[in-house]
matplotlib code that plots the C-alpha trace (Angstrom):
import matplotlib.pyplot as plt

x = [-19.7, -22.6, -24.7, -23.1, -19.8, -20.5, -22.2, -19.0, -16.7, -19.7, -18.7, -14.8, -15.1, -17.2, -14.9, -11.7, -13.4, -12.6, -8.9, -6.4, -4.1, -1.4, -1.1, 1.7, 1.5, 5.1, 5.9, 10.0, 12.1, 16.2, 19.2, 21.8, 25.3, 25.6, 28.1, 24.8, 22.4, 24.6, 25.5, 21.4, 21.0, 17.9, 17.0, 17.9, 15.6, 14.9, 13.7, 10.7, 9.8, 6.0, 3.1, -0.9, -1.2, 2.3, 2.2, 2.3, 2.6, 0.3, 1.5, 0.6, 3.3, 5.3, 3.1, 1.7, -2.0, -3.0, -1.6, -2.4, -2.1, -0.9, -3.7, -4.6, -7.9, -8.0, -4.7, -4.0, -2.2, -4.6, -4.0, -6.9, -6.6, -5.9, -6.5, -3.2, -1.2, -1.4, -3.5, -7.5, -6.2, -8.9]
y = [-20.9, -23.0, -21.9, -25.0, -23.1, -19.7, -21.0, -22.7, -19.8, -17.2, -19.8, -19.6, -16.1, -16.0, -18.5, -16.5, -12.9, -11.9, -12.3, -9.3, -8.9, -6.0, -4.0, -1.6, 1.5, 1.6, 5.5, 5.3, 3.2, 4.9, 2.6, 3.7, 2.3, 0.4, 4.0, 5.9, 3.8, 2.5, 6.1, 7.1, 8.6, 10.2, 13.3, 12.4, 13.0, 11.5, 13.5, 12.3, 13.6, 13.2, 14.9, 14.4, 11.6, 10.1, 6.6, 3.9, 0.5, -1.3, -4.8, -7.8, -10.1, -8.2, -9.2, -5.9, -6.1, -2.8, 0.2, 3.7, 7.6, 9.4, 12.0, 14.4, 14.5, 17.4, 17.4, 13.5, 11.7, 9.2, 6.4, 6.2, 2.8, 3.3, 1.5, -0.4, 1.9, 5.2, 8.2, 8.4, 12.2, 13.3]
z = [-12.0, -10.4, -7.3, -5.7, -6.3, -6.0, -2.4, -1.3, -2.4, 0.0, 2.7, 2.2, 2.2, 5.7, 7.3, 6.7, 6.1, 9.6, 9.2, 10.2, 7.5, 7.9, 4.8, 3.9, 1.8, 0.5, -1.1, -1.1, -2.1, -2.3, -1.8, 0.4, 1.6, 4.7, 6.1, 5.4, 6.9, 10.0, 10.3, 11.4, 14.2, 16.1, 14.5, 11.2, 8.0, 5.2, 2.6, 0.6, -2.8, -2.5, -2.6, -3.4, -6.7, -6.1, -6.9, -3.9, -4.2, -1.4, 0.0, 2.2, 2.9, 0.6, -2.4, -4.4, -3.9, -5.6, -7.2, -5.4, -5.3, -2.2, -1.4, 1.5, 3.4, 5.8, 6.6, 6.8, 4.5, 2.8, -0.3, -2.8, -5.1, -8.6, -11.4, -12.6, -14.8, -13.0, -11.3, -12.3, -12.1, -9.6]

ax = plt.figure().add_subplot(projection="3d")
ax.plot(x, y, z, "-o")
ax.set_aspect("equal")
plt.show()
């Protein structure tokens, strides 16, 4: 790539590198009937089988960006981003 290129793509990046982009950490994914689901009422849990280094899939626009591991940070859920394929197993 030439500096001429490399400058304009530093300039593409300042022009639209303030941006807000929502990104979505999706963990579950179950299918359900339509009784089940128009059946939900306040109160109601879903159970999750998750805990620390379960995969996540995070999204913009619903387009996978990144593959990631649920983790815990002092009692907060957190996602750390994992290389494609699976948990770095920290």
């Amino acid at each position: 790539m030439s500096t001429t290129a490399i400058e304009k793509s530093r300039r593409g990046v300042a022009a639209f590198g303030k941006l807000q982009l929502d990104i979505e950490a999706t963990l579950f994914h179950r299918q359900m009937t339509i009784r089940e689901v128009l059946s939900f009422k306040p109160g109601d849990v879903l159970r999750l089988q998750a805990s620390p280094g379960t995969p996540v899939d995070l999204r913009i626009s619903n387009r996978r960006l990144a593959a990631a591991e649920l983790m815990q940070i002092r009692g907060n859920c957190a996602v750390r981003i994992v290389p494609d394929g699976g948990s770095q197993g920290n």
